[in-house]
Backbone as CSV, one residue per row, in Angstrom:
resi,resn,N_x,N_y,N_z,CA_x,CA_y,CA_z,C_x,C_y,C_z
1,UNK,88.924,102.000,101.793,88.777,103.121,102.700,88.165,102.622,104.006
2,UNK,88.526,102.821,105.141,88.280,102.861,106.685,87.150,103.135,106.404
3,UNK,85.867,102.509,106.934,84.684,103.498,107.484,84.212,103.512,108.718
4,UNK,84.724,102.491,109.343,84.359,102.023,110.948,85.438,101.775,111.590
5,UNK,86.023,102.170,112.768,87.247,101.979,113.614,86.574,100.769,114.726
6,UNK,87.370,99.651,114.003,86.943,98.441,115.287,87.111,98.424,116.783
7,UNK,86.293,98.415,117.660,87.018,99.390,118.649,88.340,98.393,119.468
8,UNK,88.934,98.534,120.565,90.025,98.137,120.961,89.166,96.885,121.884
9,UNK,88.229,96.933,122.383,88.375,95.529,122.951,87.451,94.339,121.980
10,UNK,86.929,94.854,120.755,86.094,94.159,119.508,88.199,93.254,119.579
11,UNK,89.102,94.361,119.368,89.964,93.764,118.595,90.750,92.721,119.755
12,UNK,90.661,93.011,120.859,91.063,92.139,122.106,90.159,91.011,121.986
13,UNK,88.974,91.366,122.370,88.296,89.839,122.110,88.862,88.894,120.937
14,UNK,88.917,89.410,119.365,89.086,88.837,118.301,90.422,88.173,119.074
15,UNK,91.134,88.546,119.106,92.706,88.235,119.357,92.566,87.194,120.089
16,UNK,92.220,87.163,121.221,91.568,86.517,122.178,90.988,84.754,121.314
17,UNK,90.221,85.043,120.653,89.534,83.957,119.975,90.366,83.103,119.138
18,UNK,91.358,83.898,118.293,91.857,83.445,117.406,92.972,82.737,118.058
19,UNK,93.970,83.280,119.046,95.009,82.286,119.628,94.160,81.522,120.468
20,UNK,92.842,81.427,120.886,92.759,80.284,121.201,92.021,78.694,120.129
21,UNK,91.656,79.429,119.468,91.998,78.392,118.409,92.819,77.867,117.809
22,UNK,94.137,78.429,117.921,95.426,78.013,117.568,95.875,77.294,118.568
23,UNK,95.648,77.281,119.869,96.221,76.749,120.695,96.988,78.016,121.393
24,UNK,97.584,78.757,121.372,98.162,79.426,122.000,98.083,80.774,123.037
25,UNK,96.946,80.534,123.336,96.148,81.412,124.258,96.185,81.066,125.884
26,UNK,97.358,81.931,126.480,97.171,81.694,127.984,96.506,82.886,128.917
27,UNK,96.305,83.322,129.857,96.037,84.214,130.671,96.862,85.182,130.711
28,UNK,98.010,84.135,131.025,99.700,85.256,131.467,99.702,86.419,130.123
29,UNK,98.931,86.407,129.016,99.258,87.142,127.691,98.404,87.776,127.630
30,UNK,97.231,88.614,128.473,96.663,89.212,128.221,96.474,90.815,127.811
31,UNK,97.614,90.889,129.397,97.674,92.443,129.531,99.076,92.945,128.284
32,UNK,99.789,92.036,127.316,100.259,91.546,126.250,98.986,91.719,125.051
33,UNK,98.215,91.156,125.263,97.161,91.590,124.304,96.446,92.632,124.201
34,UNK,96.238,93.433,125.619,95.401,94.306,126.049,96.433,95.901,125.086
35,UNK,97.949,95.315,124.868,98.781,96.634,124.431,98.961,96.506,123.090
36,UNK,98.461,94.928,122.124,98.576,95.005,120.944,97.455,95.306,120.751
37,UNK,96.240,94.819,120.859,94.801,95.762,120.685,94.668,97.572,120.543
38,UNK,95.029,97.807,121.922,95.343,98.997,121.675,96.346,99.799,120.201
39,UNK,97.404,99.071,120.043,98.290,99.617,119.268,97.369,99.298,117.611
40,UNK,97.027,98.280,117.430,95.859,97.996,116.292,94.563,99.694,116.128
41,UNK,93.996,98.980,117.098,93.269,100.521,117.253,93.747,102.165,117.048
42,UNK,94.571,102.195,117.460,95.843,103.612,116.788,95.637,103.645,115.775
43,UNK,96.731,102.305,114.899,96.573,102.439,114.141,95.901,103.011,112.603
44,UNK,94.456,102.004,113.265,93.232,101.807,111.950,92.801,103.723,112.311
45,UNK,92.623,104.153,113.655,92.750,105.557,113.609,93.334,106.446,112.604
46,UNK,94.542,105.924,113.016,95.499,106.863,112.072,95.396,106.974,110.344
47,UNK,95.343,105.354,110.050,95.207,104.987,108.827,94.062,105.956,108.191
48,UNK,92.963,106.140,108.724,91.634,106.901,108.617,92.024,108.668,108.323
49,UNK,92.883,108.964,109.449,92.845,110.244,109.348,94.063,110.127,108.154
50,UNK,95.150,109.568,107.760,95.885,109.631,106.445,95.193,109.551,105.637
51,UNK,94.256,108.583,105.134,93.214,108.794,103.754,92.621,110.173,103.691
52,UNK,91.560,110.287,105.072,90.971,112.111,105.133,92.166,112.988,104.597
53,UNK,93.179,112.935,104.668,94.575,113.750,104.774,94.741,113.757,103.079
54,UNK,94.167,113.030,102.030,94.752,112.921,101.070,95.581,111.932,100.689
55,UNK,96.021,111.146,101.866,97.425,110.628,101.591,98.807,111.402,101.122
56,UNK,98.573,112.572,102.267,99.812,113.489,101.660,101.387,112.867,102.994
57,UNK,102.175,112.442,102.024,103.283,111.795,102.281,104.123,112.646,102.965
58,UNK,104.458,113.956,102.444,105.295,114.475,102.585,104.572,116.414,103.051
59,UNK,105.486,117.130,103.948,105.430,117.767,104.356,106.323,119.225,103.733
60,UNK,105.706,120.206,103.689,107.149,121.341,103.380,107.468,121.411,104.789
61,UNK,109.223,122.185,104.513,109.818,122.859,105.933,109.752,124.199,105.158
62,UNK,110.221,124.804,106.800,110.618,126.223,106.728,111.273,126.571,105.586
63,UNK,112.367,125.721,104.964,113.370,125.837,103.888,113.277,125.588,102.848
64,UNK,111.774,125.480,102.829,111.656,125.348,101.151,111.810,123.751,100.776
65,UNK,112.101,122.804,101.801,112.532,121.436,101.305,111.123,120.567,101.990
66,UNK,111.240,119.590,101.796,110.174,118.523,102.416,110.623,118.062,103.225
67,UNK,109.808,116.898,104.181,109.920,115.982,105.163,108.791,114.788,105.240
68,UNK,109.023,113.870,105.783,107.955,112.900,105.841,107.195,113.422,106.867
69,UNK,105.644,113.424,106.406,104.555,113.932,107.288,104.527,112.983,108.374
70,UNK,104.724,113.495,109.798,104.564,113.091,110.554,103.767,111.859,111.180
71,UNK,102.829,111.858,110.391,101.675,110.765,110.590,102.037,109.662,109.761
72,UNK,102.925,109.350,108.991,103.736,108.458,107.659,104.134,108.122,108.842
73,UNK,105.218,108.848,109.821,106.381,108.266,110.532,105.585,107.519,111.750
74,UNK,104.664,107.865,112.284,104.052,107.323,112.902,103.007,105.885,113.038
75,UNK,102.737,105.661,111.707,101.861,104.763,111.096,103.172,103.481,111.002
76,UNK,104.188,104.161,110.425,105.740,102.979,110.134,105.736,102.545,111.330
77,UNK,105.871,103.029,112.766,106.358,102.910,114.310,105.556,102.490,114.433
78,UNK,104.408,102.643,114.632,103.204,101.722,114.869,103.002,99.751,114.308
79,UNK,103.366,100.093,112.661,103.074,98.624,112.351,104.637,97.882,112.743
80,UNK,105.747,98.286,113.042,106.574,97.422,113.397,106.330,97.145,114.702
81,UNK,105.956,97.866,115.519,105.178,97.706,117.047,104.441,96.324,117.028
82,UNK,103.255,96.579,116.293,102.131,95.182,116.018,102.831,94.347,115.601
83,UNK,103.950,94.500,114.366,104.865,93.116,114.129,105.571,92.115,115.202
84,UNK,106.258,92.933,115.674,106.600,92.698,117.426,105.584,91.840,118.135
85,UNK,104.629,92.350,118.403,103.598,91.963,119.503,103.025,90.891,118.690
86,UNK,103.013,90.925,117.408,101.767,89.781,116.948,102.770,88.456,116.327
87,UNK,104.387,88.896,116.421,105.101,87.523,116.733,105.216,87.342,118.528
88,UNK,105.545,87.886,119.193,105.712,87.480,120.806,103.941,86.583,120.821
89,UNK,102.813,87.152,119.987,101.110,86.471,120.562,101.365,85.409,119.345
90,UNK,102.137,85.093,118.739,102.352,83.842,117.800,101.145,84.523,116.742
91,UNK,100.826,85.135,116.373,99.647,85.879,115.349,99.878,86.171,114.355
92,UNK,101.109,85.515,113.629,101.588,85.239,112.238,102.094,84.255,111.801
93,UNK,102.412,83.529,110.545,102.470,82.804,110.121,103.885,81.749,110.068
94,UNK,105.107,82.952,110.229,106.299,82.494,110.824,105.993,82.024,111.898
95,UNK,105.771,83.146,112.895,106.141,83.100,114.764,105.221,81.542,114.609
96,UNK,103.795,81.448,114.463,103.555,80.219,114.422,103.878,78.800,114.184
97,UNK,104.642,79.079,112.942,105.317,77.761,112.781,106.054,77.399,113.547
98,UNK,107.069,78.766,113.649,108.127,78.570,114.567,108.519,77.854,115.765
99,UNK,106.922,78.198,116.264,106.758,77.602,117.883,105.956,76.254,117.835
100,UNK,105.487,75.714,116.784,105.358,74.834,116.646,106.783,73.721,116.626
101,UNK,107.639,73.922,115.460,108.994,73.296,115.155,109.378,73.116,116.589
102,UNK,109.213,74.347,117.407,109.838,74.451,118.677,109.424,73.158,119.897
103,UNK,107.955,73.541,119.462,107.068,72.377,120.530,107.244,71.435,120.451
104,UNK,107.188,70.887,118.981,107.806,69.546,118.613,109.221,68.840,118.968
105,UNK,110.311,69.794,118.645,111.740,69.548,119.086,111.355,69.027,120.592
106,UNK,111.081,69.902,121.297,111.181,70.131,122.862,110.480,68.647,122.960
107,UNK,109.324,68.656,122.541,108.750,66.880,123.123,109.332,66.049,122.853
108,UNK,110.059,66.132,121.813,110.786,64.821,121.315,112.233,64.836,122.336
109,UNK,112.851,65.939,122.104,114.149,65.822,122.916,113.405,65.090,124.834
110,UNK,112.578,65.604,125.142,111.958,64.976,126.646,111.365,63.460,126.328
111,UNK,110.939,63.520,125.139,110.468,61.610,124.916,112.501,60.957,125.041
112,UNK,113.100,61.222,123.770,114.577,60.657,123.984,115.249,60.823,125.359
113,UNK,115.087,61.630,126.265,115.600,62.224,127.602,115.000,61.367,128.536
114,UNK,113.862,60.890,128.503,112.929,60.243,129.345,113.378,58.207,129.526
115,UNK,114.004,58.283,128.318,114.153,56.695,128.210,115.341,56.648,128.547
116,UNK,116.185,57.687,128.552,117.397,57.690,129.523,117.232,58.034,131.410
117,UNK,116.091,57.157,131.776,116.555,57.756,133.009,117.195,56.723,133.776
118,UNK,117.689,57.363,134.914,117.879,55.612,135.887,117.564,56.017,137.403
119,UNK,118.005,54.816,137.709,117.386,54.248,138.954,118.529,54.586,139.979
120,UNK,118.676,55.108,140.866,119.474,55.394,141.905,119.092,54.908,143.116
């Protein structure tokens, strides 16, 4: 259970710390970070008021039938949001590798590229 909502720049700083211990922390990614923080923060909000809520999933309609409670649909939109943003900030375990494999290729193809040069 939620008992404390981390606030949005606790979670910017964190973010902040952690890609730069990875290495992958530039400037240009901030205001990039400044919108996954935020979207984190929603979140753990939301998450909070769904527990208070019961965890009620589903909604009646007018018709006698159900629907997904609004705040379900919202919580889904939300974490594919952060999925998004926290592969573009390399802040998972794929996107990380990934751009590693990547970094690596790229130096090596410029080391092999480099011993091809010539003299004009």
């Amino acid at each position: 259970m939620i008992k404390n909502i981390t606030s949005k720049e606790t979670i910017k700083r964190r973010t902040m710390n952690d890609m730069k211990k990875m290495g992958t922390h530039r400037s240009e990614y901030n205001r990039i970070i400044d919108i996954y923080s935020q979207l984190i923060n929603q979140y753990l909000i939301l998450t909070k008021k769904f527990q208070e809520s019961g965890f009620e999933h589903e909604v009646p309609t007018a018709d006698g039938s159900t629907k997904k409670a609004p705040i379900v649909a919202t919580l889904e939109s939300l974490r594919k949001d952060i999925l998004q943003y926290s592969d573009r900030l390399c802040l998972n375990a794929k996107s990380y590798s990934d751009r590693e494999t990547e970094t690596k290729t790229n130096s090596s193809l410029v080391d092999v590229l480099s011993k091809f040069e010539t003299d004009e």
